[in-house]
N, C-alpha and C positions, 0 to 999 in steps of 0.2 A: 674800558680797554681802549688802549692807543689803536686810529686806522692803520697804524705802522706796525704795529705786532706781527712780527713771524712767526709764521708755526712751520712745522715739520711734514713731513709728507703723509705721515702714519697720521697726525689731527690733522687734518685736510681730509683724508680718507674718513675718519669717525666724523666728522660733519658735514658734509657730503653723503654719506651710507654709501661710500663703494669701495673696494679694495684697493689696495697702495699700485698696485697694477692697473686700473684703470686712472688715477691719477697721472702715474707717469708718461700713460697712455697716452691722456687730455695735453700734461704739459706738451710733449713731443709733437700735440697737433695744433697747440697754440691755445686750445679751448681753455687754456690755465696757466699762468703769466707765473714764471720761476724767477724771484726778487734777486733769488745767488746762489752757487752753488759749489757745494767744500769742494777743495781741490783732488785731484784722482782720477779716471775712469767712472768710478763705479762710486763718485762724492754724491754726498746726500743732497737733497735738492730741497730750499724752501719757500715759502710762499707769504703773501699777503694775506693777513685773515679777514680780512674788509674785501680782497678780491674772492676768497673764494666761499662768504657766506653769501656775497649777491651771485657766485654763480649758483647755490645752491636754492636760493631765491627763486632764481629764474627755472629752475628744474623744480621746483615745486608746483610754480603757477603756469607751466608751459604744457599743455596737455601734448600730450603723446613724447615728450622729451624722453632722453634715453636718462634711467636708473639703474646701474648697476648692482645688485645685493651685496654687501660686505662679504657674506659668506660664501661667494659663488667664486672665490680662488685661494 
C-alpha cells in the first residue's frame, strides 16, 4: 500500500477501534490531520492511512492513552 492512500472516516474509525464520532472529534482537535474534505457543510472528511496507523501505533504503546470502544456510540 501507497503512504498516500486515503481512506474514509468510517476506515480510520475500524483501524483505530473508535467510533466515526470520536474521529471527527480527534480531527477537529488536530489529534488527526484531514488530507481534504468533499465539499458541503456536512462533506465527508479524509485521511492519510500512514497518518492514522502511526496514531493508532502510538495509542497502543502509550500507556494510559485514551481508547475509545467502537461500540460506545
Amino acid at each position: 500500500m501507497s503512504n498516500l492512500e486515503i481512506i474514509t472516516t468510517a476506515e480510520a474509525a475500524e483501524i483505530l477501534r473508535v467510533s466515526v464520532k470520536t474521529v471527527h472529534r480527534w480531527a477537529g482537535e488536530g489529534r488527526l490531520a484531514v488530507v481534504t474534505k468533499a465539499p458541503g457543510l456536512r462533506g465527508a472528511r479524509f485521511f492519510l492511512r500512514s497518518q492514522v496507523e502511526q496514531l493508532g501505533d502510538e495509542l497502543a504503546t502509550t500507556p494510559g492513552a485514551h481508547r475509545e470502544s467502537a461500540a460506545a456510540s
